[in-house]
Steps between C-alpha positions, in 0.01 A plus 500: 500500500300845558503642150429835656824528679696469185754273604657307252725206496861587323499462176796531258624536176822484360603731135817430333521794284766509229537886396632569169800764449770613319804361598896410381557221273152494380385345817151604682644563873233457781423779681488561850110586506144525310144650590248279606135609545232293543114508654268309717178446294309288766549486898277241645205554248564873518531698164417844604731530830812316436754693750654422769724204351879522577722461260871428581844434268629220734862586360544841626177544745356766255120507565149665341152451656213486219297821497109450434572424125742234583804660323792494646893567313870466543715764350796245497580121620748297464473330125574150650355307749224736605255342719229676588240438823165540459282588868580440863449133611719286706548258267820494294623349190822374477631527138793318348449594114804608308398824341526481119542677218217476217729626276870540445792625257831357434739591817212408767554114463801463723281669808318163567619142495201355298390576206159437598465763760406667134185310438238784521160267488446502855427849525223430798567201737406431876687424803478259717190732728322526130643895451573669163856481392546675220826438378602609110380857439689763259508853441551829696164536592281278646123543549327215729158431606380268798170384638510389883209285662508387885862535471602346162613622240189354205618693206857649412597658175760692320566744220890522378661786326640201270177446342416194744148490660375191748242436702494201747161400755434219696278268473203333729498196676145318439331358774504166320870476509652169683890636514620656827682823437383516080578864365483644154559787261457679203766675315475724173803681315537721173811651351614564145575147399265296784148440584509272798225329692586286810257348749645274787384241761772484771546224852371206274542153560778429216334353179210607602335615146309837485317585223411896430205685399395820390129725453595846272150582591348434117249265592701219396589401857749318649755319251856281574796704424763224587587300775833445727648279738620571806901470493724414767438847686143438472422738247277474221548777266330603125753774337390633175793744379424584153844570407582140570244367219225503749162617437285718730214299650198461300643707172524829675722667338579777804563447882257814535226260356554275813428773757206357727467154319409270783740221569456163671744218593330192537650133546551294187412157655129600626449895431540646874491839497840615668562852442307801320589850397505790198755578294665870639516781255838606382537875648543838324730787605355661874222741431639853582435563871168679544354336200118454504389167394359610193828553427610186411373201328436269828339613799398251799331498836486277806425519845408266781176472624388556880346207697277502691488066552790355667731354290353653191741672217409644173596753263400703131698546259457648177705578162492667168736523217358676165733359298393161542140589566518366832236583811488283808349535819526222764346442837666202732389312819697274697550335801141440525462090504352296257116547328452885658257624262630882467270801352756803346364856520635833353411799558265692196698768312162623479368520859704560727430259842340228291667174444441264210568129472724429205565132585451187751783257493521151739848484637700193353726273722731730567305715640508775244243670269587735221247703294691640201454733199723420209507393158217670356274500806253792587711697745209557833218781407638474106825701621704587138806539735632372791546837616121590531510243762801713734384595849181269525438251788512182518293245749513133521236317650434131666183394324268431814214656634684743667747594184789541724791707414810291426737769302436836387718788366586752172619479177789656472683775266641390177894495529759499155626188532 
């Protein structure tokens, strides 16, 4: 797919939004519509420009198109059953899901057949083409947030005028996996009586035992969190929901503890790595439109870089968050075969035109080398903030006699996350 021409494949989501009300009897009635904003934080590796993205209510043909901030709003859709369509594509999704109700008051009941059309812990699911299907959301407001790579929809989160926030992000498939079709994800949840933490392994041989790890990035490394078997749908799935008894993994105490701990699936019988991924922070309200990143307490930058090999891809990426004294700045290769001994230059704040090496990485089997800056590392040229490293170019270089130019490109802007 040409990233550049912004076409996406359809993605969709699906709200069920119960609105409260005054009504007769002491009964909440539904009402005919909400508000529904949302924004685009990432388009193909692209923080700064994320516009262009059509946005359509499938129900009543209502669209928006993203401006450069990736905002876009609804003024009013209908409160059940809303699906939404995320880009352009060709490809469609067909989607069967009953909408539900997360929650409900006496005089609702007798609207659906089964009482478990009520069961509001499957708030993010996926279809049969692997889409977002968000089905139990309440309020009469809802605030949404999406990230969309080469089509897909990686990240998807919400914010409830109920009190309800959840985050959901998929997981990726290691090279080392053996199972044809293996996906995963990573779910996180928080309301005034739950912390929930659910990571999943999905198109498993049934039986087939998984066991889970996770890295919170204190130097204690990887540890088991619990394992699962794969059940007759091929599933293998550890739910931690504290307000069943459950404990958080590892004794944290908050879900906002997990954000960024690294998490691995591996197979019980022999330790095969089959999936990998980091836990998605739960979000906060949508900065005010025209915010500066300063303005809030996450801020985040990525862009692709350009090649200038065949076949080549890379990209940078870097992050801060104050509250949780976090800096990271990351530099990735890929596509580049096995045992390429790579030489990573950036530009000196300093002087301008002159490029310093800040790291040489061999490529691993995959292909892939990644030179990061996290966890207490020396950001490049003793940088005390991400920031100070804005607007400075980037080269990566084969290391031959020649030094040729493989990737090269900027670090980009800071945006509130």
């Amino acid at each position: 797919m040409n990233r550049q021409t912004r076409r996406f494949s359809l993605i969709t989501a699906v709200f069920a939004i119960l609105v409260g009300g005054c009504g007769s009897g002491g009964t909440s009635p539904i009402l005919a519509t909400a508000a529904l904003e949302g924004m685009v934080v990432e388009v193909d590796g692209q923080t700064l420009d994320r516009s262009g993205v059509t946005v359509r209510v499938a129900e009543t043909g209502q669209t928006a198109v993203t401006g450069a901030d990736g905002r876009f709003s609804f003024d009013s859709v209908p409160a059940r059953g809303t699906t939404l369509e995320f880009g352009t594509g060709a490809r469609t999704s067909a989607l069967t899901a009953l909408p539900r109700l997360a929650d409900h008051d006496d005089g609702l009941e007798d609207e659906f057949e089964n009482e478990d059309e009520f069961d509001d812990d499957d708030e993010f699911d996926d279809d049969d083409d692997g889409d977002p299907v968000v089905r139990t959301v309440s309020g009469d407001h809802i605030e949404i947030r999406v990230r969309l790579r080469d089509g897909d929809v990686v990240e998807f989160s919400s914010v409830s005028s109920k009190g309800r926030v959840r985050a959901r992000q998929r997981m990726t498939v290691a090279a080392s996996n053996p199972f044809i079709g293996l996906e995963g994800k990573i779910k996180v949840e928080r309301r005034t009586d739950r912390q929930k933490f659910d990571v999943e392994a999905e198109h498993l041989p049934v039986g087939t035992l998984v066991e889970f790890f996770m890295d919170l990035g204190d130097g204690a490394g990887f540890q088991a969190i619990g394992t699962a078997a794969a059940d007759a749908e091929g599933e293998a799935e550890l739910e931690l929901a504290t307000n069943d008894g459950d404990r958080l993994p590892l004794g944290v105490i908050d879900v906002d503890e997990l954000e960024g701990a690294d998490v691995e699936a591996r197979l019980a019988s022999d330790g095969t790595l089959l999936l990998t991924g980091a836990v998605p922070g739960l979000p906060e309200s949508l900065p005010a439109s025209g915010d500066a990143p300063e303005g809030g307490d996450r801020a985040r930058g990525r862009a692709e870089l350009t090649s200038h090999v065949a076949g080549a891809e890379g990209h940078v990426e870097l992050k801060r968050r104050p509250s949780h004294d976090l800096q990271e700045f990351e530099l990735e290769a890929e596509h580049l075969g096995n045992g390429v001994t790579l030489v990573f230059l950036l530009e000196d704040p300093a002087a301008a035109g002159v490029f310093e090496t800040i790291g040489t990485l061999v490529t691993d089997d995959g292909g892939e080398a990644e030179l990061e800056f996290e966890d207490g590392d020396a950001l490049p040229f003793d940088a005390q903030d991400v920031e100070d490293l804005v607007g400075l170019r980037i080269r990566i270089l084969r290391d031959s006699a020649d030094g040729e130019l493989v990737l090269s490109g900027v670090v980009p802007p800071l945006v509130s996350d």
